[in-house]
C-alpha positions as CSV (number, residue, x, y, z in Angstrom):
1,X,55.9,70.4,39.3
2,X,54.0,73.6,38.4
3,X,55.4,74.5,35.3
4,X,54.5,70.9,34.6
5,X,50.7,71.4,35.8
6,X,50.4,74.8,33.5
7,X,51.6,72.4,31.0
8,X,48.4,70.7,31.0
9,X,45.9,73.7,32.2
10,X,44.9,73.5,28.5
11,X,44.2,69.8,28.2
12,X,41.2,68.2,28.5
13,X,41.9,65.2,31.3
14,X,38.5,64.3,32.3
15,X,35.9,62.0,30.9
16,X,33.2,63.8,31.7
17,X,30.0,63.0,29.9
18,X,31.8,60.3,27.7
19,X,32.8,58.7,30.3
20,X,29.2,58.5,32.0
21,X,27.8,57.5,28.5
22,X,30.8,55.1,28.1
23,X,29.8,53.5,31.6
24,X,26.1,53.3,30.5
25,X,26.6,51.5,27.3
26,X,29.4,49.0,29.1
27,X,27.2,48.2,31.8
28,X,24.2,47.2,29.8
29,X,26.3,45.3,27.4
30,X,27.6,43.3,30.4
31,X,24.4,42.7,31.8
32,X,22.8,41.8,28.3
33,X,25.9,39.6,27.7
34,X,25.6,37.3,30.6
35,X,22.2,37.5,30.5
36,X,22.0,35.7,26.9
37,X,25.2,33.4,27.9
38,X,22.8,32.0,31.0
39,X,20.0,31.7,28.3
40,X,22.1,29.6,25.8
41,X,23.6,27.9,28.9
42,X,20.8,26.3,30.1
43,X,19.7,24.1,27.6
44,X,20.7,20.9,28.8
45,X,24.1,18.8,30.4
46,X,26.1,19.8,26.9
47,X,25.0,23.5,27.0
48,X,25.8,23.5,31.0
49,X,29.1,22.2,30.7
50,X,29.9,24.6,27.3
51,X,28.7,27.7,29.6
52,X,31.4,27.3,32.6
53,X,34.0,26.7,30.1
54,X,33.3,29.7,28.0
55,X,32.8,31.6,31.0
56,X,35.6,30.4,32.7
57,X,37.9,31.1,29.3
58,X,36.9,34.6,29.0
59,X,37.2,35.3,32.8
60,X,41.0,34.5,32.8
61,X,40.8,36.7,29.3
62,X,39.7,39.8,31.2
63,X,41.6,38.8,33.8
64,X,44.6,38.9,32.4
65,X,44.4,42.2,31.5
66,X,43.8,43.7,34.8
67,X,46.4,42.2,35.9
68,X,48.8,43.4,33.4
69,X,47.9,46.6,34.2
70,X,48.4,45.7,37.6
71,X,51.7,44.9,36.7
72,X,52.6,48.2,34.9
73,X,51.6,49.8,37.8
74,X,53.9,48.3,40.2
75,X,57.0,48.4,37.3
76,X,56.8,51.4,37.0
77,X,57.3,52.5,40.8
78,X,60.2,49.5,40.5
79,X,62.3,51.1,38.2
80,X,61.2,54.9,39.4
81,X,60.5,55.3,35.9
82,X,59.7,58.9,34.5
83,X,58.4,58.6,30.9
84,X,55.6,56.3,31.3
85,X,53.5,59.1,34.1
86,X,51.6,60.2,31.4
87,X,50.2,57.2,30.8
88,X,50.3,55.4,34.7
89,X,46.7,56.4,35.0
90,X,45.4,54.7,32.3
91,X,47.2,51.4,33.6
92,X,45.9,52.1,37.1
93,X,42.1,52.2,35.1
94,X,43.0,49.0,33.8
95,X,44.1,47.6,37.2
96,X,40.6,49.5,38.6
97,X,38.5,45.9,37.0
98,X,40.1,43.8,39.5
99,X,37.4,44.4,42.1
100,X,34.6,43.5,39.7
101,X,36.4,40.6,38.4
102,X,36.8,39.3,42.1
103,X,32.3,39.3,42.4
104,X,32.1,37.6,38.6
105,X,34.5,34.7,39.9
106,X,31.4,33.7,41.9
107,X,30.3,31.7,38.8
108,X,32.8,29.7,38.1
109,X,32.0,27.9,41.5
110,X,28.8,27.0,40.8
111,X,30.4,25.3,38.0
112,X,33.2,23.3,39.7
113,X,32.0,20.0,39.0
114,X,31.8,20.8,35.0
115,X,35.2,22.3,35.3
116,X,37.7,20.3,36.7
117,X,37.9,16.6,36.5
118,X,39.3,16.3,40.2
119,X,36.5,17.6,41.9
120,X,34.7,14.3,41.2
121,X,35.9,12.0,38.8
122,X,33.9,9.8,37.3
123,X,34.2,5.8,38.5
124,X,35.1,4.3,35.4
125,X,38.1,5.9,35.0
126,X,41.3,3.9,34.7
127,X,42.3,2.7,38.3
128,X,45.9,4.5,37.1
129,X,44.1,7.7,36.3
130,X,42.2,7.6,39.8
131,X,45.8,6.8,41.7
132,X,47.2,9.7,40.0
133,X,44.4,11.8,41.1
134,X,44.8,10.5,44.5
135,X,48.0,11.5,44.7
136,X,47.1,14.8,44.3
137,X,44.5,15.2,46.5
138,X,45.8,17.1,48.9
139,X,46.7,20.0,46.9
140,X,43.6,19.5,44.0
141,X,40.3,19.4,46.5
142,X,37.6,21.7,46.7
143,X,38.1,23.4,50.2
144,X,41.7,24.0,49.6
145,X,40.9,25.6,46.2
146,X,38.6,28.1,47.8
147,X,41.3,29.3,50.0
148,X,43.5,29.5,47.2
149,X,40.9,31.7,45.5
150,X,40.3,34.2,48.6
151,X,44.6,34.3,48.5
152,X,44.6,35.4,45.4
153,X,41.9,38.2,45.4
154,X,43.1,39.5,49.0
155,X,46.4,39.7,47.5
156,X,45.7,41.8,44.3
157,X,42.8,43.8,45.3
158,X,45.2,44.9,48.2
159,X,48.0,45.4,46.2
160,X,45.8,47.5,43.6
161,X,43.5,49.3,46.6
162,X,47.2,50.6,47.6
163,X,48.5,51.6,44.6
164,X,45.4,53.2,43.0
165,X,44.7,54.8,46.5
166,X,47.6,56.7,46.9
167,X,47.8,57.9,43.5
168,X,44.9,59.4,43.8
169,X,45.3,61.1,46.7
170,X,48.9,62.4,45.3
171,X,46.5,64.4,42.5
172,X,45.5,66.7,45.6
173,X,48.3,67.0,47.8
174,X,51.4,66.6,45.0
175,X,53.3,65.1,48.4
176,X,56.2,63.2,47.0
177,X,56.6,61.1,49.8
178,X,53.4,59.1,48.6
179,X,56.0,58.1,45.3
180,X,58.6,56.9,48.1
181,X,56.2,54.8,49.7
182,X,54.8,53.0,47.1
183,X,58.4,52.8,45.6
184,X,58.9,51.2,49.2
185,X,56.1,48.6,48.3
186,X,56.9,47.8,44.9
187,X,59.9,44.8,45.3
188,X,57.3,43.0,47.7
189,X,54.2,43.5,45.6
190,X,55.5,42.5,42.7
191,X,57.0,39.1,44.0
192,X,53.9,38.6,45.7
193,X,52.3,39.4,42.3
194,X,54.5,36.8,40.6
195,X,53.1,34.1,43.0
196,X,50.1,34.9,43.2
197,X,49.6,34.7,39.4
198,X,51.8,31.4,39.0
199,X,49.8,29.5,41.1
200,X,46.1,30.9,39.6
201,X,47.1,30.3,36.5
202,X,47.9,26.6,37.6
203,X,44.3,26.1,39.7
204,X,42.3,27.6,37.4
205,X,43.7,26.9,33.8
206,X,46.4,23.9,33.9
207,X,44.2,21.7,36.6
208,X,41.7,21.7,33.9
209,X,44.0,18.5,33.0
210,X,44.9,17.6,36.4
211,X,47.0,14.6,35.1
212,X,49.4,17.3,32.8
213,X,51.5,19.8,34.5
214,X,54.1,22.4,33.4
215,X,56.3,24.4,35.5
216,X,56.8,27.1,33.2
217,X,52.8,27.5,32.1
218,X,52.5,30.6,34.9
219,X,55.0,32.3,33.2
220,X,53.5,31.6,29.9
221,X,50.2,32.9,31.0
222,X,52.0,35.9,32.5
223,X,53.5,36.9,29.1
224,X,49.8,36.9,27.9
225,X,48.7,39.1,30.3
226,X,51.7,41.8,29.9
227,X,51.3,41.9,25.8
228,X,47.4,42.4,26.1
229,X,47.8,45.2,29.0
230,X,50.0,46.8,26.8
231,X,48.0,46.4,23.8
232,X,44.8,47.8,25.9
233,X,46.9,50.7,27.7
234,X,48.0,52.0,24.1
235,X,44.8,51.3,22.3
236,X,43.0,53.6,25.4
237,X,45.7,56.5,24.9
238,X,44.5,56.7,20.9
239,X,41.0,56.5,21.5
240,X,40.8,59.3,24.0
241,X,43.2,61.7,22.3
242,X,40.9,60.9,19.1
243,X,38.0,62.1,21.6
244,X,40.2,65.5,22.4
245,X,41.8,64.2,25.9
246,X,45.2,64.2,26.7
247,X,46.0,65.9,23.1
248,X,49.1,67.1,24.9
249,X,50.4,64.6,27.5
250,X,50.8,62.0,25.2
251,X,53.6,62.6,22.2
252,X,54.8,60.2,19.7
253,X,58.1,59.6,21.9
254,X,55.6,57.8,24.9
255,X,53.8,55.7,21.9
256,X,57.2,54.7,20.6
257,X,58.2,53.4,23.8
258,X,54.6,51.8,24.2
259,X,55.6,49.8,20.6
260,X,59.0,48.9,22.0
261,X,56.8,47.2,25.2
262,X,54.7,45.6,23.1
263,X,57.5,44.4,20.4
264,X,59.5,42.9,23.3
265,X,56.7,41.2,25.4
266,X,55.5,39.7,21.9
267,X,58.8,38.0,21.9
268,X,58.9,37.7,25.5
269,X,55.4,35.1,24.7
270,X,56.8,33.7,22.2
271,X,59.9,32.4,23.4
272,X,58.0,31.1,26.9
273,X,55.9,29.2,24.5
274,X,58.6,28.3,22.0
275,X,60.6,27.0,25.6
276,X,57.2,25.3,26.9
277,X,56.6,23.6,24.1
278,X,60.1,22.4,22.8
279,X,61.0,21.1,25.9
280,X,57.6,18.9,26.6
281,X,57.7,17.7,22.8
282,X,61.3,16.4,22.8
283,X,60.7,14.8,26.6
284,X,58.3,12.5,24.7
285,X,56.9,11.7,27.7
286,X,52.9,10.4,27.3
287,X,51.8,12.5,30.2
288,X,53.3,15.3,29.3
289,X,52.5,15.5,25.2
290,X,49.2,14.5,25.6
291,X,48.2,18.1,26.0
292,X,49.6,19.5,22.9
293,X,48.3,16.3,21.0
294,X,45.1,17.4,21.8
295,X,45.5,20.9,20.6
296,X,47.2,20.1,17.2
297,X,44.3,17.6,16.5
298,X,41.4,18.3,14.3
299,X,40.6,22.2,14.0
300,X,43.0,23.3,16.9
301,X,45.7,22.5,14.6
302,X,44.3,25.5,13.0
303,X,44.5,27.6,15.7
304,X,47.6,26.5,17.1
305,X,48.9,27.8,13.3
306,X,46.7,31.0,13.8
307,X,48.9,31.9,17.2
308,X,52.1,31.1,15.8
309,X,51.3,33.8,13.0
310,X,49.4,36.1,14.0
311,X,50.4,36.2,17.8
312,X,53.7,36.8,16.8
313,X,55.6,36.3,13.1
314,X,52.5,39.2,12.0
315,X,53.4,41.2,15.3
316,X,56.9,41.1,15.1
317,X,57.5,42.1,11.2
318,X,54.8,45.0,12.1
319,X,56.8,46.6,15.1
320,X,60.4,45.7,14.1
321,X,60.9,49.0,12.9
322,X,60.9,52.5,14.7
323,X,58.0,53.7,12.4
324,X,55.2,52.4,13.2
325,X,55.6,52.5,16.7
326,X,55.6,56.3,16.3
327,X,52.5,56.4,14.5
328,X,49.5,55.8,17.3
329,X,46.7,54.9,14.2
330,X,48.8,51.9,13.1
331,X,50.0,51.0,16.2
332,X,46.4,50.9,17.8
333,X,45.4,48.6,14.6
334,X,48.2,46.3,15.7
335,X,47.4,46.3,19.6
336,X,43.7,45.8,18.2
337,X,45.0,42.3,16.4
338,X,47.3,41.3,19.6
339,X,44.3,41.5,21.7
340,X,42.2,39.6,19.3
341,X,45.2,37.1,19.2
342,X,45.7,36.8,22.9
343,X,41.4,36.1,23.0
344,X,42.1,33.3,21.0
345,X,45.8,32.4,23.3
346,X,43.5,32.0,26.2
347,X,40.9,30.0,24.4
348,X,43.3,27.9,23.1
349,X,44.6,27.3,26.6
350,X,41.2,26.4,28.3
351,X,38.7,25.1,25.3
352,X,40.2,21.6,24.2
353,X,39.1,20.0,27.6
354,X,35.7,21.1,27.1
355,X,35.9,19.7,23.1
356,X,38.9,17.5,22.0
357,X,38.9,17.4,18.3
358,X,36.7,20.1,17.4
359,X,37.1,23.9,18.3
360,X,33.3,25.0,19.9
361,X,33.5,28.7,18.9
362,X,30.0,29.9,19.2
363,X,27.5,33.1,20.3
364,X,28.1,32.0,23.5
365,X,31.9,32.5,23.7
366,X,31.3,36.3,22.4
367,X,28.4,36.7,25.1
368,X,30.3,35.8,27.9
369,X,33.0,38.1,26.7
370,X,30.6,40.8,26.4
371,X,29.5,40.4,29.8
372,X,32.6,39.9,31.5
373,X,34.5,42.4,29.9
374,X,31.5,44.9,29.5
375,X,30.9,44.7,34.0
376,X,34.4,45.1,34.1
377,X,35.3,48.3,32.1
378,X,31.7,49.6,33.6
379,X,34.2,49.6,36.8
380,X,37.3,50.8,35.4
381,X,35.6,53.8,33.8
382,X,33.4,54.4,37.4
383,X,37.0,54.3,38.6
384,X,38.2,56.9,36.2
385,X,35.4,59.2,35.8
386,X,36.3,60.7,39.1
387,X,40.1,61.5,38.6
388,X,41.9,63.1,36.2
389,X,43.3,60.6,33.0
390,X,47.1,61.9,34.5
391,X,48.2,61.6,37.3
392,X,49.2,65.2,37.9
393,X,50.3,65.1,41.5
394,X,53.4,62.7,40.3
395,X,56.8,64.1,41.2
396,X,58.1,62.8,37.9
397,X,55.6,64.2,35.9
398,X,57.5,67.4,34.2
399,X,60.4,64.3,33.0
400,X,57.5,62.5,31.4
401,X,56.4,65.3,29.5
402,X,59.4,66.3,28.4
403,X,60.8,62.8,27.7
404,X,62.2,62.3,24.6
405,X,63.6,58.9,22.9
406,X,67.2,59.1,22.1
């Protein structure tokens, strides 16, 4: 473990003032973002209803990145894995939103009514329609959604106030036991993980058609949320050994196994969706279709083209081979297009209840984003600014810098 510290004596692992001017320029793009969204929201009924669902699709956007990270986090105490230390902190920065994101969820239930169809549909709607929704009243009503939604946070924030908690404390004291216990922790956490996020995805994304279900759509949004993690994790790493950090914790072996992640999760989406879809389509059952008919219709035909290339067939061909992966300039450019993709994986999920037919892209979607996203890296970096970018107390940290691919 020493020889492993002296390793690093020479590298810079602290923001320091980037990271304070990083937090500044965040924190006022958030605020300006959701400041301008409210603005352009409050025009009228139309306006209203295009706020919550923009605001709602780029909340499960951000989302799904701290949770990924989340994720990481938790694999890698799993599998006891060595080579990915270096980088653990970064993922635990990522993970560091999730507090923030639980206050910006406050929104979304003002907006209830303009979000989901069950929380008081309207009375000329087919009597077969209204049965159905009857039917599943006692899971889809208002009360028992809020207790759904206090599950959930309780559940990650304590699962990331753990984790992040006793990593840092590990920076100080180096006492491997901390690594046992939250090895300990891990199986539990991450099936409790795995419920957690199956069952948000289905309140807060699927229930936006509460008459189409699909067992499989957790998983599908789960897929979304490893590949962008990833993507953000790796695109982080560049950008702050471009600024002179971590020059020498991070080699070209880590990004190469950061390109293999990202390779295999892309395929990992892709084959959920491929699976999701197939199996819906050739059911040819009315209920069931009826949700992908309305996203190959008019322009989100377009889009539903856009995510077959670009989320994966542009992806796949770029990180088949071991080059590339190796190389952390290109490989940032693609994790730059996989989170541009997954942007529009999530819109594509949530927009065509708001606007059958037509896709709504506006300033509005981009404000929200800036103010969700811009709050919530604010906090990661608050987070980070007060720890070193390693975690250096790690018992496994001397096998991560010296791993090497074989």
């Amino acid at each position: 473990m020493a020889q492993a510290t002296a390793q690093l004596t020479r590298d810079n692992l602290r923001l320091g003032g980037l990271g304070n001017t990083l937090i500044l320029v965040s924190g006022i793009l958030g605020v300006i973002g959701l400041a301008a969204a409210l603005v352009m929201g409050g025009g009228g009924p139309a306006q209203r209803d295009h706020f919550f669902a923009s605001y709602l699709m780029n909340y499960c956007y951000v989302l799904s990145l701290a949770l990924g990270g989340l994720f990481l986090v938790l694999l890698e105490h799993l599998a006891r894995a060595g080579w990915s230390v270096v980088v653990r902190r970064l993922a635990e920065g990522i993970a560091a939103m999730l507090p923030w994101l639980g206050l910006l969820f406050l929104p979304i239930l003002w907006g209830l009514d303009s979000l989901y169809l069950w929380v008081d549909p309207p009375a000329t709607m087919d009597e077969h329609l209204l049965g159905l929704l009857e039917w599943k009243r006692p899971y889809l009503n208002v009360p028992f959604f809020l207790v759904r939604v206090a599950v959930y946070m309780v559940a990650w924030l304590s699962i990331s106030w753990f984790y992040l908690k006793l990593s840092s404390r590990q920076d100080a004291t180096r006492d491997p036991a901390l690594t046992m216990s939250m090895e300990k922790l891990a199986p539990v956490a991450i099936i409790l993980f795995a419920l957690t996020v199956t069952f948000a995805s289905f309140d807060w994304m699927m229930s936006r058609d509460p008459f189409w279900y699909s067992t499989i759509f957790g998983v599908y949004y789960f897929s979304g949320c490893i590949v962008g993690a990833i993507s953000l994790l790796t695109l982080a790493a560049t950008l702050l050994q471009a600024s002179g950090r971590m020059a020498r914790a991070v080699t070209s072996e880590h990004y190469q196994d950061l390109g293999k992640y990202t390779f295999g999760f892309t395929v990992f989406w892709a084959y959920i969706a491929f699976s999701q879809y197939m199996l819906i389509w050739y059911g040819n059952i009315p209920e069931e279709t009826e949700w992908y008919l309305r996203r190959q219709e008019g322009g989100w035909g377009t889009i539903s083209v856009l995510l077959l290339v670009g989320h994966f067939f542009l992806p796949f061909f770029a990180l088949i081979s071991r080059w590339p992966k190796r190389r952390k300039n290109l490989l940032a450019v693609v994790c730059v297009w996989i989170l541009v993709m997954h942007w529009f994986d999530v819109y594509w999920l949530i927009m065509p209840e708001y606007a059958p037919g037509r896709v709504p892209l506006s300033w509005m979607d981009l404000a929200t984003l800036a103010g969700i996203g811009g709050i919530s890296l604010a906090g990661a970096l608050l987070w980070l600014r007060s720890r070193p970018l390693v975690a250096i107390g790690d018992p496994r940290l001397g096998e991560s810098l010296a791993f090497e691919n074989a």
